[in-house]
N, C-alpha and C positions, 0 to 999 in steps of 0.2 A: 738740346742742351739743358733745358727746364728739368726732364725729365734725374739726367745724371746730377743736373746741380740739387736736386730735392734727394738723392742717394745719399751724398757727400753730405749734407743736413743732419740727414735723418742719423746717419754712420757715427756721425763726428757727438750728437748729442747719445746716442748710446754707448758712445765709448766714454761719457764725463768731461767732453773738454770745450770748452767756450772755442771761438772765433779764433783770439787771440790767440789762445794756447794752442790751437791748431797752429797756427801760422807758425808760430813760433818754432816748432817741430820740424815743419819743411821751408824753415827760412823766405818764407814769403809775404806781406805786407797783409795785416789783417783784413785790409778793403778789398784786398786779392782775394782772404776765402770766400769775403761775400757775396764776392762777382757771381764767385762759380757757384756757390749755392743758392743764388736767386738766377742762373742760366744766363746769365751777360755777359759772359765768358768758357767759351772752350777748355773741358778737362783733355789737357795732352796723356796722350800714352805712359811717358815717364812719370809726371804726377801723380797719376792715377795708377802705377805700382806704386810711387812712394806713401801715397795716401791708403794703400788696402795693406801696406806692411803696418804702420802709424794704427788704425784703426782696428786691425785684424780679420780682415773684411773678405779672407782666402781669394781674391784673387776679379772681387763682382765686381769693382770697379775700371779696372782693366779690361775686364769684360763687356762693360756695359760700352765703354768708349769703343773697343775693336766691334760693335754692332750695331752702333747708333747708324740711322739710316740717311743714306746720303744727303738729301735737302737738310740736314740740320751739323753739316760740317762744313766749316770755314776752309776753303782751299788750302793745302799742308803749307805750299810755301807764301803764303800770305798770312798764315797764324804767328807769326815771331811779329810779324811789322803789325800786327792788330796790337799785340800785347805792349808795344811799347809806344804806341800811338796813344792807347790807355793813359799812361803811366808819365809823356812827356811835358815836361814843362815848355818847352819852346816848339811849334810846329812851322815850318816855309816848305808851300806849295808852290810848285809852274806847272801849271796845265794847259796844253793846246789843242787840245780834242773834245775833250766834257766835264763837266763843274767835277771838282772833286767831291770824294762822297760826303765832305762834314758840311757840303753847299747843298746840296740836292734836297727837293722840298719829295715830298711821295710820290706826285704824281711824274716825274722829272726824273725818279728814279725808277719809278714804273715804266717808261718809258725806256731806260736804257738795257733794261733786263727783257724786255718785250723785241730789243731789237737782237737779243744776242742771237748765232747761228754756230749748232744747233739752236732750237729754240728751246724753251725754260714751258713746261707744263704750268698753268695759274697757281697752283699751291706751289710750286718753287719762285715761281716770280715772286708772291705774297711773302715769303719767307725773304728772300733773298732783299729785297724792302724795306719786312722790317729789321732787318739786321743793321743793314744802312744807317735808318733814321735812329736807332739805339747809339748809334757810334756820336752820334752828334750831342748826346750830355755834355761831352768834354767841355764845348763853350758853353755852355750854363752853369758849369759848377760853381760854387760858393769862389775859389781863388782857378777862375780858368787859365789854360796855358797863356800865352802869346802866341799869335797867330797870324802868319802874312800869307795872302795869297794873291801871287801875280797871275794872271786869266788872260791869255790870249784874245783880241776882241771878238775874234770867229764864234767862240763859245755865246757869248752874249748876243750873237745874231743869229744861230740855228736855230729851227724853228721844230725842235725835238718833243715827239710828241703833239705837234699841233699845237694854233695859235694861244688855246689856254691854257696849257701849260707854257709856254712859252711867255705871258704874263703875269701870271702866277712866280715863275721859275725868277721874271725879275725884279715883282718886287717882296720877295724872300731873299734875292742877293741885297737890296738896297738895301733891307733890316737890320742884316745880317753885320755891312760894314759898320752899322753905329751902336755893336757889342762891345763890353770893355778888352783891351788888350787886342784889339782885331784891328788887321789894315788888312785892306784892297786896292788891287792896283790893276788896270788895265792894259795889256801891251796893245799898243793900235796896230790895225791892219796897215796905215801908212808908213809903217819901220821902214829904215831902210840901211838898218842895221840891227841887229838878234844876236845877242850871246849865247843863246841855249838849244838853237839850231836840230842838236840831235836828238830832244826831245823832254820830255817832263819827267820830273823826279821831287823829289820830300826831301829836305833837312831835316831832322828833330836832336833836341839836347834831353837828355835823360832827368831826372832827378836826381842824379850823382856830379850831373855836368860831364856826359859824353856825350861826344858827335856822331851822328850817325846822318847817314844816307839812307834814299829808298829808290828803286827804280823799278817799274814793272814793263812787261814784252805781252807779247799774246796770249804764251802761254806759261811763265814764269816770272820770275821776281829775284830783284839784289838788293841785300841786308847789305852796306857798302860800312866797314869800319875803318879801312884804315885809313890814318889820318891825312896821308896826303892826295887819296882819290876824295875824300869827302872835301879838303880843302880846296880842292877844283872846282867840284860842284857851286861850295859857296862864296867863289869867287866867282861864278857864273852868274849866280843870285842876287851877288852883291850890283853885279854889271847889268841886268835886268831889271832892277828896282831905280836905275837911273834911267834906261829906257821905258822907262812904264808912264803912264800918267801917274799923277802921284793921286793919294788918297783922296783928296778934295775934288782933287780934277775926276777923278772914277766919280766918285757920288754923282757930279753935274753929266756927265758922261749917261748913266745911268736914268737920272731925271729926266734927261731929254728923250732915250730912248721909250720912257712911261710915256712921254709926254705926249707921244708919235702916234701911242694906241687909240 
């Protein structure tokens, strides 16, 4: 992605046009061209015509994307839900499997890419990493989203990666909950009732104020818009967030489990 985002740079200041004035050409948010010319973001297919007509660039950035070589592409149907993961003001996780990735410290992520089958050659793990830990700016930024994340307790007791990451792994969740705009909530293993049974998914609110869903499977993913399947979801959410420990309670939750080590 470095490589085509330093194209799109180089293109865009020989054509005379600032950042802005790019953006402005293909109606997209000036932070947007920066992403992609410092590589923090995927140049899609379409873009990347729209940007070699803009530029005149006969066709080398379309090019360069239909060639870029596999360890440096974002899964197809997971690039829409990156860009608006980017871009949202509100994000609600449930996860019952593994931290999601804006929780994941390296070695925790190294870990989950270590276990995939097939397996990931070291330079795709490494890659695949640090992609991960890039996505995680979002909670640092100057005005961060809002952000909840309900965590199944299961997650917080696998011992992924071995006992050091597995210490590490909690206390970067503990850090994690006392960021501004951030809650964490634990669902206990003792429920003995669960709204969300069939499995984990993402709410996020846009910067315009839409709602969207996210759901992933093994080997796909649903971009969920309309309004009365996402309205399910976060009535599901809403119904989970009263099943959960609350945010206080997770922290001591947490503490005890440091406390264990």
């Amino acid at each position: 992605m470095k490589l085509v985002g330093a194209l799109v740079g180089r293109f865009r200041v020989f054509a005379g046009l600032t950042q802005r004035e790019l953006a402005e050409r293909v109606s997209l948010h000036e932070e947007t061209i920066a992403s992609l010319e410092q590589g923090r973001r995927p140049l899609k297919p379409d873009l990347a015509r729209a940007l070699d007509r803009i530029l005149d660039t006969k066709g080398a950035l379309e090019t360069a994307v239909d060639n870029m070589p596999e360890i440096d592409l974002i899964p197809a149907w997971a690039e829409q839900y990156m860009d608006i993961e980017r871009e949202a003001i509100a994000l609600s996780f449930f996860a019952n499997q593994v931290l999601p990735g804006l929780l994941q410290t390296e070695s925790y992520a190294g870990a989950v890419f270590r276990s995939r089958v097939p397996a990931f050659c070291d330079e795709e793990v490494n890659a695949q990493v640090a992609a991960r830990l890039e996505r995680q700016e979002i909670l640092h930024r100057k005005v961060p989203p809002t952000t909840s994340f309900v965590l199944a307790e299961a997650i917080l007791k696998a011992h992924l990666g071995g006992d050091n990451v597995y210490e590490e792994t909690l206390r970067h969740v503990r850090a994690c909950a006392e960021l501004p705009g951030f809650a964490l909530q634990i669902m206990p293993l003792a429920r003995q009732t669960h709204a969300a049974l069939d499995g984990p998914f993402i709410l996020l609110e846009t910067p315009d104020h839409q709602h969207l869903a996210y759901t992933e499977t093994q080997r796909g993913s649903q971009l969920i818009s309309d309004p009365d399947e996402v309205s399910i979801l976060a009535q599901r959410y809403a119904m989970l967030r009263t099943q959960a420990l609350n945010p206080e309670e997770t922290k001591g939750l947490l503490d005890r489990l440091l406390g264990e080590r």
